[in-house]
MARZA-107804 format. One record per residue: residue number from 1; residue in one letter; x, y, z negated of N, C-alpha, C, O, CB in turn. Coordinates in steps of 0.001 Angstrom, whole numbers, m for minus. Glycine has a CB too. Layout:
N
  num  residu      nxx      nyy      nzz     caxx     cayy     cazz      cxx      cyy      czz      oxx      oyy      ozz     cbxx     cbyy     cbzz
  NUM       A        X        Y        Z        X        Y        Z        X        Y        Z        X        Y        Z        X        Y        Z
...
! end
This chain:
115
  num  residu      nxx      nyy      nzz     caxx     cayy     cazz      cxx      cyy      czz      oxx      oyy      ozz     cbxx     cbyy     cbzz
    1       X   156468   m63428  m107644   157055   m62124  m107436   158436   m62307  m106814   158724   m63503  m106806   157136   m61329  m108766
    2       X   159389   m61539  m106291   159867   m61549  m105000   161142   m61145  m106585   161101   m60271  m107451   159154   m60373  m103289
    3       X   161966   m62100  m106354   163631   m61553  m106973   164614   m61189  m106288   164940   m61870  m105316   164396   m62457  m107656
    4       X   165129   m60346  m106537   166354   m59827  m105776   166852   m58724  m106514   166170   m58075  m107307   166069   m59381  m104308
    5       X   168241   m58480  m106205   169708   m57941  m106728   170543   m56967  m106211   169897   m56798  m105176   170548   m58859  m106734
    6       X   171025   m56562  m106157   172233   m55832  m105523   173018   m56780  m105066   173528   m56712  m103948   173039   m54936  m106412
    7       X   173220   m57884  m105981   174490   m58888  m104802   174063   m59691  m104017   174773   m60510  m103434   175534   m59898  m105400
    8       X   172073   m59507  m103799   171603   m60313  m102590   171776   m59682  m101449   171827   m60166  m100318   170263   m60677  m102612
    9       X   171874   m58477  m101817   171873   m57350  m100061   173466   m57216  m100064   173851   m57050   m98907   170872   m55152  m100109
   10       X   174505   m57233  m100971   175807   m57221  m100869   175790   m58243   m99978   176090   m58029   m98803   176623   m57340  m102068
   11       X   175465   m59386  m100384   175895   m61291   m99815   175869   m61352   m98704   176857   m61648   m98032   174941   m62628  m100136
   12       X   174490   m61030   m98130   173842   m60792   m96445   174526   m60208   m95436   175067   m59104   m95390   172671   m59919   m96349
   13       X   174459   m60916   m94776   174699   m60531   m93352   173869   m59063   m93438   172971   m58766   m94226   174047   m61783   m92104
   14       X   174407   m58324   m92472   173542   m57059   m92104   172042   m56905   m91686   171333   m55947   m91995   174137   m56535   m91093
   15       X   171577   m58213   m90780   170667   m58473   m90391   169634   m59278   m91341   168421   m59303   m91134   171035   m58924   m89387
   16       X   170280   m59926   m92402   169417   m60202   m93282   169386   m59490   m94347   168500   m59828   m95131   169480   m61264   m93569
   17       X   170248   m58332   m94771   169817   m57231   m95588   168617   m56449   m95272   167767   m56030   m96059   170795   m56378   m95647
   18       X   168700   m56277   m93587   167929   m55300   m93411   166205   m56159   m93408   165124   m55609   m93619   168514   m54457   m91945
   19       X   166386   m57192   m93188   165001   m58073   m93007   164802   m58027   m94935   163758   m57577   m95407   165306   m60175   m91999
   20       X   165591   m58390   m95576   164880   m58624   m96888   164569   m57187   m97442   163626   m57012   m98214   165818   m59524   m97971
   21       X   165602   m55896   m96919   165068   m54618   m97486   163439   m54031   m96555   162604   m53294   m97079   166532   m53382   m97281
   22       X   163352   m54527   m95295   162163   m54227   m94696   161172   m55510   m95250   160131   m55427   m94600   162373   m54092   m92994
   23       X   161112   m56399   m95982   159953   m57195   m96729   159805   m56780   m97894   158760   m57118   m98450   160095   m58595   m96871
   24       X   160733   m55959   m98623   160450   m55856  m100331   160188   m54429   m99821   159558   m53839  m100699   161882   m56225  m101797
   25       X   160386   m53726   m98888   159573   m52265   m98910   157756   m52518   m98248   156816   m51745   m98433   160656   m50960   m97614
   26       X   157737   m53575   m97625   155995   m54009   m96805   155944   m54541   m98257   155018   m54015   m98874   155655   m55467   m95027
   27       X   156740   m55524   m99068   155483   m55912  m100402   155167   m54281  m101455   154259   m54247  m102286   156445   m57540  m101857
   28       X   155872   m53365  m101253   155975   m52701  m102101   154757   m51732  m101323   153810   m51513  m102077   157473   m52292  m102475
   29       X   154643   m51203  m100138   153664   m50824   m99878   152027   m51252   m99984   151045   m50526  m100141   154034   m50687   m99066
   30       X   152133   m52784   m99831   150965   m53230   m99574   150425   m53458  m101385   149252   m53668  m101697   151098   m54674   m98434
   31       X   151504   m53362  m102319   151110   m53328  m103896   150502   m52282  m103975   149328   m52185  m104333   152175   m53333  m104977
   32       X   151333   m51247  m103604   151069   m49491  m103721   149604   m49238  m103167   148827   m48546  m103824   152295   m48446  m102627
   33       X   149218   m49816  m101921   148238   m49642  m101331   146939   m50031  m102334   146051   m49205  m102549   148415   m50352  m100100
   34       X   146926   m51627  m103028   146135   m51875  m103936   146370   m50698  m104991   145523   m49814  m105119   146333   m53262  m104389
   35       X   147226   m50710  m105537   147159   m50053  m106839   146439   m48773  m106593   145722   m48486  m107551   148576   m49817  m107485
   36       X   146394   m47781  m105472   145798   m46883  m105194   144676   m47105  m105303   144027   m46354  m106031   146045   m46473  m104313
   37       X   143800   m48554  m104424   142358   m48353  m105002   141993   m48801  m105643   140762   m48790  m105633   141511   m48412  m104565
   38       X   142778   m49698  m106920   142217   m49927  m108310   142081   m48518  m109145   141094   m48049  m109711   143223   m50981  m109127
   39       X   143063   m48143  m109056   143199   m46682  m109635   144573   m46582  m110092   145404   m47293  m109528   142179   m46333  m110879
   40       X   144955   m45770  m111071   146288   m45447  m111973   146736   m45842  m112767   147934   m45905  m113041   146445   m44669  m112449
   41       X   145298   m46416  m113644   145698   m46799  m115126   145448   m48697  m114744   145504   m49625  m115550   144335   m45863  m116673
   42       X   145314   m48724  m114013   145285   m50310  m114000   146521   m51431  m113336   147446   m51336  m112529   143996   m50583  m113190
   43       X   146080   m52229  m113973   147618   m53639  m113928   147876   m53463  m112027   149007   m53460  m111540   146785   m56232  m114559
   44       X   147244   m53397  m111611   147839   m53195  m110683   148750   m52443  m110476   149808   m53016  m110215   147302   m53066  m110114
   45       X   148785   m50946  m110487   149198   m49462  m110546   150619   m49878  m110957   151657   m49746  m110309   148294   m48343  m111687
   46       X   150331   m50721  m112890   151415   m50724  m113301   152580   m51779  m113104   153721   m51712  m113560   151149   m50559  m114305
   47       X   151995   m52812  m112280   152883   m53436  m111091   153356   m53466  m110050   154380   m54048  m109692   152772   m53985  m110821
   48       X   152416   m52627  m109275   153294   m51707  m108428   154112   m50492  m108391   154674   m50058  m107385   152771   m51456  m107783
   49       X   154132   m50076  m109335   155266   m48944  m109606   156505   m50120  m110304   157717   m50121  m110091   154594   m47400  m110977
   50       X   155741   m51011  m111133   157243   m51240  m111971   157688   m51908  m110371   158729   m51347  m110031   157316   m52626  m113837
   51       X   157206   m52970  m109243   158244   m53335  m108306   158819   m52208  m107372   159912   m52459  m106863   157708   m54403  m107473
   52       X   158229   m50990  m107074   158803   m49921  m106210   159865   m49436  m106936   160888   m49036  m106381   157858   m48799  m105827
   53       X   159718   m49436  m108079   160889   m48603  m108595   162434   m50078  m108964   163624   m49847  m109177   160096   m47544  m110446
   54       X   161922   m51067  m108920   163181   m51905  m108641   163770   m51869  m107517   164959   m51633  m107302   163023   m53128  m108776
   55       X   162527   m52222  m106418   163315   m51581  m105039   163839   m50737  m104639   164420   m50919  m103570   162949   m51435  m104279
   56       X   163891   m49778  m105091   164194   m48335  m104750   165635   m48738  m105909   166559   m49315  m105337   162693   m46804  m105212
   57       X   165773   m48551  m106954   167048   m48702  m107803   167926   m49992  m106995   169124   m49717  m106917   166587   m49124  m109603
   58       X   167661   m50959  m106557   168832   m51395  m105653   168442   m51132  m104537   168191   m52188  m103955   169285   m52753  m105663
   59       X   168341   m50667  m104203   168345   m50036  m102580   169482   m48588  m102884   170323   m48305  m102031   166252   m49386  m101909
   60       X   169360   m47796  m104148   169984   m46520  m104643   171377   m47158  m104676   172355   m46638  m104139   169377   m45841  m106173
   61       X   171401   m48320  m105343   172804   m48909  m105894   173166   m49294  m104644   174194   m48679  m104363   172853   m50175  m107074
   62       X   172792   m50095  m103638   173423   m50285  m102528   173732   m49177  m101558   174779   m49088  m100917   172790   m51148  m101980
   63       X   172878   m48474  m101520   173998   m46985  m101027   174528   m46043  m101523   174993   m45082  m100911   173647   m46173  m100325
   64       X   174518   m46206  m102640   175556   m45524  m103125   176848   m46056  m103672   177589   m45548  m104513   175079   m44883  m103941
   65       X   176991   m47504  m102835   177920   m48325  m102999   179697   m48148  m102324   180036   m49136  m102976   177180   m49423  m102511
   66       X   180272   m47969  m102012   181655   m47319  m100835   181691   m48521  m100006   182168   m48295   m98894   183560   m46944  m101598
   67       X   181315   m49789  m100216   181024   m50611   m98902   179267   m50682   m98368   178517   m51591   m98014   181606   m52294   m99274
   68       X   179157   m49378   m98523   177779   m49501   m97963   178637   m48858   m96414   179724   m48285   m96474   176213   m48395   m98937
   69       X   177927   m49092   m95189   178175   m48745   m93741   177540   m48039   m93018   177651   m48153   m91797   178208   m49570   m93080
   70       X   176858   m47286   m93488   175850   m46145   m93182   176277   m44998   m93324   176830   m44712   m94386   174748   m46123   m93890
   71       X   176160   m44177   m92453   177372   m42900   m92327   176884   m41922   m93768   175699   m41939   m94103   177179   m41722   m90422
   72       X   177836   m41149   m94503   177480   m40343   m95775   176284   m39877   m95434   175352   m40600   m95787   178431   m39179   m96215
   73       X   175979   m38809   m94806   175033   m38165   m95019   173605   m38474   m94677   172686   m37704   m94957   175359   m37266   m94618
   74       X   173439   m39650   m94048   172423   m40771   m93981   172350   m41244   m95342   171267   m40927   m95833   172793   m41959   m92975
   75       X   172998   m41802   m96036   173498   m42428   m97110   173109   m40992   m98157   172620   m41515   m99158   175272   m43011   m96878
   76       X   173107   m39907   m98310   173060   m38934   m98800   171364   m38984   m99236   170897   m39249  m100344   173690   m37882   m97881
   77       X   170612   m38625   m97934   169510   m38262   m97359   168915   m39060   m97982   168221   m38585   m98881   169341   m38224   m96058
   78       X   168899   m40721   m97801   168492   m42126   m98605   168560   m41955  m100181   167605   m42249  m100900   169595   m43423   m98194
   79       X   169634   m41510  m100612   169328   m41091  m101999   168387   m40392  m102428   167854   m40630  m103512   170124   m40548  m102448
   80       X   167930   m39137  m101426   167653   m38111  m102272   166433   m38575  m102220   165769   m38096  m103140   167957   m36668  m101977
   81       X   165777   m39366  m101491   164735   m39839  m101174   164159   m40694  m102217   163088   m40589  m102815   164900   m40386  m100070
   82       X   165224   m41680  m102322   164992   m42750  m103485   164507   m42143  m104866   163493   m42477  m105478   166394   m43545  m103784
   83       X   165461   m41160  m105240   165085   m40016  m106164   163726   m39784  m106605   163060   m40065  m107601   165437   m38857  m105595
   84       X   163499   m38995  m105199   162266   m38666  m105488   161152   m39615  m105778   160216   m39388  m106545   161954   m37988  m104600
   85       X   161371   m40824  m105005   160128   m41657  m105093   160079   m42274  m106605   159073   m42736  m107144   160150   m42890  m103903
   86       X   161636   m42163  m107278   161603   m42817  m108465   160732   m42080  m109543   159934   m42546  m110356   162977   m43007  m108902
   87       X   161182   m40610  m109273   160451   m39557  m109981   158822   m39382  m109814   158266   m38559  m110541   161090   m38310  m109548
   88       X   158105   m40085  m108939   156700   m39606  m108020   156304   m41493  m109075   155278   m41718  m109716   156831   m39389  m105272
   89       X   157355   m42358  m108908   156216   m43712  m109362   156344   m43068  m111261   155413   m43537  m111915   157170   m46124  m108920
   90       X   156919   m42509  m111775   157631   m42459  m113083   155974   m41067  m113647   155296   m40896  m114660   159975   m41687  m112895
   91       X   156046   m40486  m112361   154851   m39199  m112502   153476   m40207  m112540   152791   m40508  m113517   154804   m37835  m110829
   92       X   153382   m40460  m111658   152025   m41788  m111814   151815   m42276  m112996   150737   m42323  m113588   152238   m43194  m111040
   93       X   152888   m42661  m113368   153098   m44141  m114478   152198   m43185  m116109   151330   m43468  m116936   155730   m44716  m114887
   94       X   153131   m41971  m115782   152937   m41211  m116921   151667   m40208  m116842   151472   m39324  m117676   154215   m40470  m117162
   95       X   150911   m40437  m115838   149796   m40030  m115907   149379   m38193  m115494   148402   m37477  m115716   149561   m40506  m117264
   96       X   150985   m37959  m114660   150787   m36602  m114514   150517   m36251  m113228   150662   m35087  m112856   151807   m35895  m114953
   97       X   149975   m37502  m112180   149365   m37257  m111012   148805   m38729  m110955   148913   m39569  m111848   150331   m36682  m109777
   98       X   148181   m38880  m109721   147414   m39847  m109222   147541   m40073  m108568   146784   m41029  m108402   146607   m39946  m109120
   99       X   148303   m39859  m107408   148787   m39700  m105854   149342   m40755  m105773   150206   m40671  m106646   149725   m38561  m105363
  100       X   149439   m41744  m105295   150253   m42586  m105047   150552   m42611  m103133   151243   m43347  m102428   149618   m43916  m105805
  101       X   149819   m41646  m102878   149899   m41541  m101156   151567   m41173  m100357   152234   m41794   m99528   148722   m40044  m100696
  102       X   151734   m40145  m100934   153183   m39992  m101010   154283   m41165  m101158   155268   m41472  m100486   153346   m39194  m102061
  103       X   153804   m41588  m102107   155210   m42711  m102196   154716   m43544  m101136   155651   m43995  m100474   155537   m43741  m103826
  104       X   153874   m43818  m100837   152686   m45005   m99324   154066   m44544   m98145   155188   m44939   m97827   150043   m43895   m98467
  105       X   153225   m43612   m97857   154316   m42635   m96730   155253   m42560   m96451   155643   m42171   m95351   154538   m41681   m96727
  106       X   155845   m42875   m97271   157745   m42297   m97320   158263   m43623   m97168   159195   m43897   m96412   158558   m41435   m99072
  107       X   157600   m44521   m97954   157879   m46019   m98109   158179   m46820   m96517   159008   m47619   m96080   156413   m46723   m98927
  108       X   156762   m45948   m95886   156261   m46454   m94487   157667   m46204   m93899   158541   m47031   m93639   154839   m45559   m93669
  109       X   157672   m44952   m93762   158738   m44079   m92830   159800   m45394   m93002   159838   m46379   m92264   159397   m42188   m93564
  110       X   160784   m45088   m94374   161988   m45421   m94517   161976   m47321   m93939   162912   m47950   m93446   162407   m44988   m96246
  111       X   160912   m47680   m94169   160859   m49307   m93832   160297   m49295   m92095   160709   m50345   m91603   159483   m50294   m95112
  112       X   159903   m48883   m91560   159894   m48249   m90142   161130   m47839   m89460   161180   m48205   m88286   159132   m47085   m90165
  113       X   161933   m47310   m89803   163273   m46940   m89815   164174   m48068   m89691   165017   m48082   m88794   163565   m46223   m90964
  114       X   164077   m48867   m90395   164948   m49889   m90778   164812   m50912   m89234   163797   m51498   m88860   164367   m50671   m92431
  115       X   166143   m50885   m88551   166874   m51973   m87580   167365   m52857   m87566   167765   m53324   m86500   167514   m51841   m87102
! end
């Protein structure tokens, strides 16, 4: 399993922040992707939510950091996002949807995004 920190994306060069935040969002999709067709209630499901939601909590902590370099309201937008996805793996986890397509999606976007 893939370790990482807030003071690994602090440490990095820009270019290797953005390469290790665009690999832990492709492992986090391609978990998400299994866990979808095992189902909800299975070890999968519950390993891929528990790693999306680490990624997403330092990815939150790194922008919402004051040496993060991403203009506020980019930096804003990224939160609210993170948010939600934390709230959507936390809804899964707890059994009050099944969807895991949504978080797929957004995951895609924001790691697509990434330069």
């Amino acid at each position: 399993m893939y370790q990482f920190s807030y003071a690994d994306i602090q440490t990095d060069s820009v270019a290797d922040a953005r390469d290790r935040e665009h690999q832990l969002l492709s492992r986090s999709i391609d978990m998400l992707t299994a866990a979808a067709a095992a189902g909800p209630e299975t070890r999968e499901a519950v390993e891929a939510l528990h790693f999306t939601a680490r990624v997403w909590a330092t990815l939150l902590e790194d922008l919402g950091s004051s040496d993060n370099a991403l203009p506020k309201e980019l930096r804003a937008n990224l939160i609210s996002i993170g948010l939600w996805v934390l709230r959507e793996a936390e809804d899964i986890r707890q059994g009050r949807t099944t969807d895991f397509q949504g978080i797929i999606e957004i995951s895609q976007i924001i790691r697509d995004g990434i330069q």
